[in-house]
N, C-alpha and C positions, 0 to 999 in steps of 0.2 A: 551419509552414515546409515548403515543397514542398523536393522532393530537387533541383532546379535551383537555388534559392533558399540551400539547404545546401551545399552543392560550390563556388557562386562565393562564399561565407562564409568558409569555413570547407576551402580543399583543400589545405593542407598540416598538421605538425605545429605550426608553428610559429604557426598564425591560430587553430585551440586552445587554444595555451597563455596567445596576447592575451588573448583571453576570458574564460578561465580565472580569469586575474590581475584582469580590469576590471571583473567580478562576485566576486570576494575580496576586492578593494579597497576596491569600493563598500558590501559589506557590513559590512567591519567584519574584521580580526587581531586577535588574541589570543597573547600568547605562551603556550605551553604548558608553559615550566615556573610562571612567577608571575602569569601569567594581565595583566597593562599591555598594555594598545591602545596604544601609539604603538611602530610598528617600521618600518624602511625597508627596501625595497628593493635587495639589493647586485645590481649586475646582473653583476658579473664574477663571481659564486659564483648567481646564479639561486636566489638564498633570501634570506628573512625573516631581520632582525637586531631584537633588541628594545635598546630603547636606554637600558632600567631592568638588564638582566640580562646583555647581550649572545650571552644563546642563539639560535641563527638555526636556521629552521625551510624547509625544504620548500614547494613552490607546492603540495604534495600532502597535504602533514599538516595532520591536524586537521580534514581534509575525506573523503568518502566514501571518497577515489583513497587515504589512507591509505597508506604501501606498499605500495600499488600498482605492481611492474613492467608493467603493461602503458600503451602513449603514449598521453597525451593523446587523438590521432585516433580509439583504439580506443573509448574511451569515449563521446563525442562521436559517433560514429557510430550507435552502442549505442542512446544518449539519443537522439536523430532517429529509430531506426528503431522502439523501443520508444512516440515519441509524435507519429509522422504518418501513423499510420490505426488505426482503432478495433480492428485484430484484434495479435495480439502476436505475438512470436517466443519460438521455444526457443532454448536455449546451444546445440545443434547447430546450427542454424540460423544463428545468427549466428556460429559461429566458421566456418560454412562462407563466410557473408559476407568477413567477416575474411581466409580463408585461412592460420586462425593457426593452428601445429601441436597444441596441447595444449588438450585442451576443458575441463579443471579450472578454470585461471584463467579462461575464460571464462563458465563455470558461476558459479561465485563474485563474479565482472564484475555478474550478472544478477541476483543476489541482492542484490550491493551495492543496486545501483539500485533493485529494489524495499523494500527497506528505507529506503531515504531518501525514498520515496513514502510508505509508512505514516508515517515519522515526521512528516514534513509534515501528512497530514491528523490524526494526533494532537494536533496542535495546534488543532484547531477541534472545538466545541463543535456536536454535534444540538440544533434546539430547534423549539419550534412543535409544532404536529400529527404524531404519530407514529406508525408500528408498527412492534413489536417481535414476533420468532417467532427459535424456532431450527431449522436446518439442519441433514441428515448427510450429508455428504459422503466420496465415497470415495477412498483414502487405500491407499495399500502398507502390508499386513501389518509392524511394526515384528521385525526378526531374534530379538527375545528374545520373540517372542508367538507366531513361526510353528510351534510343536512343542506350541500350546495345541488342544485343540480349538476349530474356527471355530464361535461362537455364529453367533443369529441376526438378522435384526429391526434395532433400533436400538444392541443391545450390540455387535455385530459387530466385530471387530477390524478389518474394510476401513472402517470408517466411523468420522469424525472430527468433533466434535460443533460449529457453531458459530453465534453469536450473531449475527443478522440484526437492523439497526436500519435505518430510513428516514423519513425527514421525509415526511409525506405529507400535502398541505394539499387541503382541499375545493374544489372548483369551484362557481362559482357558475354555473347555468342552464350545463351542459355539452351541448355541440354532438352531435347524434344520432350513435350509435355508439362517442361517444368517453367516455372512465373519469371518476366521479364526483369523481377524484383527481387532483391532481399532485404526480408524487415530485420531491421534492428532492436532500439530500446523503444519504449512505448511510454503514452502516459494518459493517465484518462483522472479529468476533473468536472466533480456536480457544479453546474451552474444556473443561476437562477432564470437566469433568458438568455436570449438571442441577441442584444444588443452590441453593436461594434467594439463601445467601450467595456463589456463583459469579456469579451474573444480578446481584446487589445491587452487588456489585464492579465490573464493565463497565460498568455505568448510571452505576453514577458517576464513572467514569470518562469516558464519553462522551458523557453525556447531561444538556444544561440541567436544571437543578430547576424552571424554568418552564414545562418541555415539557409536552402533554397527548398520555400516551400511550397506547395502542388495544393489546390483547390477547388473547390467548384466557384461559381462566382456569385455567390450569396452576398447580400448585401453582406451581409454581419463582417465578412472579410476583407471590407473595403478599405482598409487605413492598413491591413498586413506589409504593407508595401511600406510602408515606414519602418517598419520593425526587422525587418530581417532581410538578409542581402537580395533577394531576387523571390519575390511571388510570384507564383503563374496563375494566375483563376482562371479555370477551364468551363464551357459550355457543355455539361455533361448531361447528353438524356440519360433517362432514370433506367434504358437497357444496360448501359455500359459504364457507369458505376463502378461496377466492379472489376471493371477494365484499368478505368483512367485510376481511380483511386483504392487499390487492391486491397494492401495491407491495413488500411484502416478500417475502412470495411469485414474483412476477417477477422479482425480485434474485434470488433463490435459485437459480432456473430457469434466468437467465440465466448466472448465473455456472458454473453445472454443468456447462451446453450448453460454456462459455467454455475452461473448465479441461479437458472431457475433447475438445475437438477441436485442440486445440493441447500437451497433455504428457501421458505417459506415466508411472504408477505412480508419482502426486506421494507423495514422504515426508511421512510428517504432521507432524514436525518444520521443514517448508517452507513449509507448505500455509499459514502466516498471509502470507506474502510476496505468493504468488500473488496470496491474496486483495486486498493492500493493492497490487498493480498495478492490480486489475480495479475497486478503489472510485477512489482516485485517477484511473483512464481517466473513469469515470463520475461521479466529479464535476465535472469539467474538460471533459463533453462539449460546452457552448458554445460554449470558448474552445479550439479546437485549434487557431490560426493561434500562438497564445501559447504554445503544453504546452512545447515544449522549452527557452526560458528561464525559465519555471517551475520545469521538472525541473531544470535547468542552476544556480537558487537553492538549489535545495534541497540539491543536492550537495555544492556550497561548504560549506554550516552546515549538515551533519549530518556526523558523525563514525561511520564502520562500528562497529560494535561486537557483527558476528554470528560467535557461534559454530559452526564447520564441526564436522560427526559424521565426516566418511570424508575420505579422500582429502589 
């Protein structure tokens, strides 16, 4: 959706909160005390009445907006601006859009939403042709680490460990110049180490048991071989990396490039959010005419449930 296309939509609060209702409607209420689908609409209270319990809920509750003080428009705005063009914005940024005084709730606004992006692509399954590698990423010294000495290397307290998956199916007879591969969907998850049973855990979490997956041959990948139809672990020098395992590697690259030209001294406590904007943008890069009632589903049926550190 173009921003002309958004504005004669969508220009006041009140053609938000239509929407709002006409995609919670169509998905499906729930009451939140005893959980019966059938509730009506009171319109002279603008809340949900269940008509097993008669608890009446919020157009807000049980949705990302949650107690949410901030309108409808803010949000919606948000969602547009975060999915009609491939680059993102920060909460300064868009509160500057905004013009809203206080940048916390807007902060928290931008988290909400990428959190209802990860949950969304949690819902689908990698499968097919794949590689797997992990990433370190760099990350703000955590307040209870900064009086440690700063390691170096890959223990480093600026660097925050995390799990790089992508669908990467072969090309049959590829066109000169162009990659023996094409990537598919992606997924990238913080974890706290390198351990077998940490990699075991995210795999299956994420990862079809039919998939055939491509690796270097890291310890940590040593039981992959249980979990999914066929592992290969490859003996990869560190020239050709980017040979055997492409598209992971360009995920990696790209996402670094993504995170360090648009935010500033991400918390590692954050930094799965960020991520689950930047997979979410990149699995949806076909379909951007569609991203914002996508994101717009998604927010309806997902319920915030992130814990804030500060502020």
């Amino acid at each position: 959706m173009n921003l002309i296309d958004f504005v004669s939509q969508f220009p006041d609060e009140e053609s938000c909160k239509r929407k709002f209702k006409e995609i919670r409607d169509r998905e499906g209420v729930k009451c939140r005390k005893c959980g019966h689908d059938s509730l009506y609409w009171k319109r002279d209270k603008e809340m949900y009445e269940c008509k097993k319990c008669n608890t009446r809920m919020s157009l807000k509750s049980g949705t990302v907006m949650h107690k949410s003080k901030l309108s409808f428009r803010y949000w919606f705005i948000a969602m547009h601006l975060l999915t009609s063009t491939r680059k993102t914005f920060s909460a300064k940024e868009i509160q500057r859009q905004l013009g809203h005084k206080r940048y916390e709730p807007i902060w928290q606004m931008m988290h909400k939403l990428r959190n209802a992006m990860g949950k969304r692509d949690n819902g689908y399954e990698l499968y097919g042709e794949m590689e797997l590698d992990d990433g370190f990423f760099s990350t703000a010294i955590p307040k209870e680490e900064k009086e440690d000495p700063l390691k170096r290397g890959r223990g480093s307290q600026k660097k925050t460990k995390v799990l790089v998956m992508t669908e990467s199916a072969k090309v049959d007879a590829p066109k000169k110049g162009k990659k023996s591969r094409k990537v598919g969907h992606i997924k990238m998850k913080v974890i706290e180490d390198l351990k077998s049973e940490t990699i075991d855990e995210v795999v299956t979490q994420c990862i079809s048991s039919e998939a055939h997956l491509t690796t270097d041959n890291s310890t940590s990948y040593i039981n992959l071989k249980d979990l999914v139809e066929e592992h290969e672990a490859k003996v990869v020098p560190k020239k050709e990396i980017n040979k055997e395992l492409p598209w992971v590697h360009i995920a990696i690259t790209n996402a670094k490039s993504w995170l360090q030209s648009n935010f500033h001294k991400i918390n590692r406590d954050y930094l799965q959010y960020y991520l689950d904007e930047f997979c979410y943008n990149f699995n949806r890069r076909h379909l951007i005419d569609n991203m914002f009632e996508r994101l717009l589903i998604a927010c309806v049926t997902s319920r915030n449930d992130i814990r804030y550190q500060h502020g």
